[in-house]
C-alpha positions in Angstrom: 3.9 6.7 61.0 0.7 5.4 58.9 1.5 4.0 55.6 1.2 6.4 53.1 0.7 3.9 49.7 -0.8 0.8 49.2 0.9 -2.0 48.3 -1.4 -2.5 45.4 0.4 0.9 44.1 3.3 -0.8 43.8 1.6 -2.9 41.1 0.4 0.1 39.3 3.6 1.8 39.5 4.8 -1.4 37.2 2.5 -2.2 35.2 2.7 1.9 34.3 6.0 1.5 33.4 4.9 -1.5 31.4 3.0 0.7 29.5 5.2 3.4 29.0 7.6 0.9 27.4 5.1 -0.9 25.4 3.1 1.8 24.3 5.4 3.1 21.0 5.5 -1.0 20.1 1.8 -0.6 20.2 1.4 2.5 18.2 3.7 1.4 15.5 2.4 -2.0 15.0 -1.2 -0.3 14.8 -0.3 2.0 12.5 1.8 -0.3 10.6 -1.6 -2.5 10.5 -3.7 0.1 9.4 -1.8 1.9 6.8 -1.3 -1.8 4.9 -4.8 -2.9 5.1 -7.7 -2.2 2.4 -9.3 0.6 4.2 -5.9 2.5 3.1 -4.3 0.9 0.3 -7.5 -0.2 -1.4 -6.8 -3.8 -2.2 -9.6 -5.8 -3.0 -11.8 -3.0 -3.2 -13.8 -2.4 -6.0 -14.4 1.3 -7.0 -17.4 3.1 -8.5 -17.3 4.0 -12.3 -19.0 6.1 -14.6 -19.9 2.9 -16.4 -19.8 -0.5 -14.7 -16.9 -2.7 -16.8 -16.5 -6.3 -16.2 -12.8 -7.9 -17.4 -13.9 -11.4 -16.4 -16.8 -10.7 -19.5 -14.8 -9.2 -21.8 -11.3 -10.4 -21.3 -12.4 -14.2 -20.6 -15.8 -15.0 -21.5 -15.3 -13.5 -25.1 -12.0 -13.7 -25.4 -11.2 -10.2 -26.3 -7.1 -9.4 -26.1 -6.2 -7.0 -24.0 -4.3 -5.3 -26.2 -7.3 -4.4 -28.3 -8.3 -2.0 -25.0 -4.8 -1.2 -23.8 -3.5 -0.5 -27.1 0.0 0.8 -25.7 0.5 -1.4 -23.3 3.8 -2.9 -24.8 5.1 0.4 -26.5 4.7 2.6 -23.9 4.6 3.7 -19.7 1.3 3.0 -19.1 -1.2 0.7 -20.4 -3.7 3.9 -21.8 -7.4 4.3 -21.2 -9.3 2.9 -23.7 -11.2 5.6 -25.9 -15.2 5.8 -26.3 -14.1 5.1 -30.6 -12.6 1.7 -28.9 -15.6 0.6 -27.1 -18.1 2.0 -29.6 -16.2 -0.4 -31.9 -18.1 -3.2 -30.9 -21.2 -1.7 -28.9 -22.1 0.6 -32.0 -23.6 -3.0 -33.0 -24.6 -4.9 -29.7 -26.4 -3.7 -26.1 -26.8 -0.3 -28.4 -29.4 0.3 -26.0 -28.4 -0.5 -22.6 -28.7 2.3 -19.9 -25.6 1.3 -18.7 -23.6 2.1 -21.6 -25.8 5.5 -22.0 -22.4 7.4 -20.7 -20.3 5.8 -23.7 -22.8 6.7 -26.7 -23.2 10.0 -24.7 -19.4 10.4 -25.3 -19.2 9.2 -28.6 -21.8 11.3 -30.2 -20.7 14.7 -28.8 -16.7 13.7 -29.2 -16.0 14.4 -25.8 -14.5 12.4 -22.8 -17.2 11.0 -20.3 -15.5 12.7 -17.4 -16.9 16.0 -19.9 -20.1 14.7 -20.4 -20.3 12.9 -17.2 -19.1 14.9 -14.7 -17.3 12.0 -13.4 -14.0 10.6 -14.6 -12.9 6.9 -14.8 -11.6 6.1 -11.0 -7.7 5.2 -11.3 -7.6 2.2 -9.7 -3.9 1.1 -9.6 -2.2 4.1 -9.2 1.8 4.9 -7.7 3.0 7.6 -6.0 4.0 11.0 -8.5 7.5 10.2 -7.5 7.3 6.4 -8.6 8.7 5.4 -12.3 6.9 2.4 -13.7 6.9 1.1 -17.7 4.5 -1.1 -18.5 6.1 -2.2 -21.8 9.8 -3.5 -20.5 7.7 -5.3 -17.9 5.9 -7.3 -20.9 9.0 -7.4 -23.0 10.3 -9.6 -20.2 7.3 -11.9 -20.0 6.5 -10.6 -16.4 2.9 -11.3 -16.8 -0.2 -9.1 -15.7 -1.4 -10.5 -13.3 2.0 -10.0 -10.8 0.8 -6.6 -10.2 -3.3 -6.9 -11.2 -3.9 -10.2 -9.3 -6.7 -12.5 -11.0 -7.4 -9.8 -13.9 -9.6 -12.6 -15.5 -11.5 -12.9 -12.8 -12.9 -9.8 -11.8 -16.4 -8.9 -12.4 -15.6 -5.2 -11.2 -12.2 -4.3 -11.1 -10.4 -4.2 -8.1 -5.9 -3.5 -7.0 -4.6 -6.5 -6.8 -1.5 -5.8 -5.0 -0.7 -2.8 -2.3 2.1 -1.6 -4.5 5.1 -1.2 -1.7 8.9 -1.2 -2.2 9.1 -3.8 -0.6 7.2 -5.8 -2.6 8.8 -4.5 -6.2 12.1 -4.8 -4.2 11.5 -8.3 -4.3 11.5 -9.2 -7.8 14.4 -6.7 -9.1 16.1 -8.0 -5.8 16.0 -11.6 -7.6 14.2 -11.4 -11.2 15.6 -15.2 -12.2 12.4 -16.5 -9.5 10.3 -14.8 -11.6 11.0 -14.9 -15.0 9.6 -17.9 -16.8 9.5 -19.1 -20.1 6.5 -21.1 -22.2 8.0 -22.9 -25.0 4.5 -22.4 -27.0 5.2 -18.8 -27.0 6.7 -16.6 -30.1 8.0 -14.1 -27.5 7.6 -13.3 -23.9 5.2 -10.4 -24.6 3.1 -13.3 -26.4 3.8 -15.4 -23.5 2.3 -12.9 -20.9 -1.0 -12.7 -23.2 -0.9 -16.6 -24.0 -1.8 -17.4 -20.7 -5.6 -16.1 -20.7 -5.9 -18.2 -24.4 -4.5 -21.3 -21.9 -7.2 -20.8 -19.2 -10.4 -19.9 -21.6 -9.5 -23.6 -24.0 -8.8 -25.2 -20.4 -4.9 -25.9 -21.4 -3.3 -27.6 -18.7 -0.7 -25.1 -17.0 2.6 -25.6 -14.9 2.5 -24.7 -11.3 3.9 -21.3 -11.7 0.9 -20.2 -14.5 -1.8 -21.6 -12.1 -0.4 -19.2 -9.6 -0.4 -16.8 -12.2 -4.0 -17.6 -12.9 -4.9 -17.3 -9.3 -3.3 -14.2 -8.9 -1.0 -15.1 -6.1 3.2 -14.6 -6.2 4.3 -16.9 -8.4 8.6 -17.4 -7.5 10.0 -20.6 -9.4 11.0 -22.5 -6.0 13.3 -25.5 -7.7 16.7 -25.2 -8.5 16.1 -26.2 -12.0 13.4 -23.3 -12.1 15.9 -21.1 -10.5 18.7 -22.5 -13.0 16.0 -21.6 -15.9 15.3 -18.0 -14.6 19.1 -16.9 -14.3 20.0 -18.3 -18.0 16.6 -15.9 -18.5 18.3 -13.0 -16.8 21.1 -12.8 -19.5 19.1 -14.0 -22.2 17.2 -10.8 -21.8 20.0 -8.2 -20.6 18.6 -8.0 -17.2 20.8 -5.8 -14.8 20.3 -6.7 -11.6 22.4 -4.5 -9.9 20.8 -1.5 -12.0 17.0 -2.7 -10.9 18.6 -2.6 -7.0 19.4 1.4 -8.2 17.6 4.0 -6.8 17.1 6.1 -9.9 15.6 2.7 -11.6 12.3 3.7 -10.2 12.6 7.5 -8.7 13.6 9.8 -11.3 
């Protein structure tokens, strides 16, 4: 009787089987990949505005608090918009007649919001999930500086996320807050700590590892055990609950 199948079939039926095995490994790892990268979460990746803003100009170069902009930042959720009256405050007197800032004066002299004159809102560019909680002012009130969620704030020309924002990554700190709580002796309080730090890199103060870090925009854990030591005598100095942050309802309420 002739052969009905080759023995190169045999190879196909394996390497099918291969496949078959492989293939969810493959899918999930791919999408895995993709949903993490830029093209989905957005980090790194400047977006258009109705007016072009530059931090690294206004927050470094002149100095200007960031409190002055995000005047809530340490009372409340979020760190608020800032209003045309705030930046009218200043360019009522200078670049009073730049094109760029046409939007603003737009704004200002008919008391509405750009997105109203406009037709185009500012683009949200750190933005959780509706079913995330977040406050920005306990955050400060522990020193956690901005640039743990912002990246190199300073240092953007256009702003840009800094971090993708996932559980797992805010799991990390309330998992173990004492390697990243930190304390600068110079400092009043840790809200004038987290603030401190861009007065430290515009007069070229030397910094400890963990602020260059900061300044860099990378994750900045305290690695020694006298860090570590440091952190956890933080941890009770400010009330921290650990086993509260690990709570569900800590974040989705």
């Amino acid at each position: 009787m002739a052969q009905l199948f080759k023995p190169k079939i045999n190879t196909m039926a394996r390497a099918s089987v291969l496949g078959l095995a492989m293939g969810p490994v493959v899918l999930l790892y791919a999408g895995s990949t993709i949903t993490r990268s830029p093209a989905n979460t957005k980090v790194d990746v400047p977006l258009n505005q109705p007016v072009v803003f530059s931090h690294k100009h206004h927050a470094f170069e002149l100095g200007i608090d960031c409190r002055y902009c995000h005047t809530s930042v340490e009372k409340s959720k979020t760190s608020s918009v800032p209003a045309t009256e705030v930046c009218m405050s200043c360019h009522s007197q200078i670049w009073t007649n730049s094109p760029l800032l046409q939007p603003v004066r737009d704004s200002y002299e008919k008391g509405l919001p750009i997105e109203s004159v406009e037709g185009v809102g500012w683009n949200q560019v750190n933005k959780l999930p509706e079913f995330v909680y977040f406050d920005h002012s306990i955050h400060i009130a522990r020193g956690i500086n901005c640039n743990h969620c912002h990246g190199p704030i300073q240092e953007m020309t256009l702003t840009w996320k800094g971090r993708p924002f996932s559980m797992a990554w805010c799991l990390e700190c309330h998992r173990e807050p004492e390697k990243y709580l930190y304390k600068d002796s110079e400092a009043k309080s840790p809200s004038e700590q987290v603030f401190g730090l861009y007065r430290k890199l515009q007069n070229k103060d030397p910094l400890t590892p963990h602020e260059e870090a900061l300044a860099k925009g990378r994750d900045a854990q305290v690695k020694s055990p006298e860090e570590v030591q440091t952190g956890m005598d933080l941890v009770k100095a400010y009330n921290v609950k650990k086993k509260q942050l690990m709570d569900c309802s800590t974040c989705h309420r």
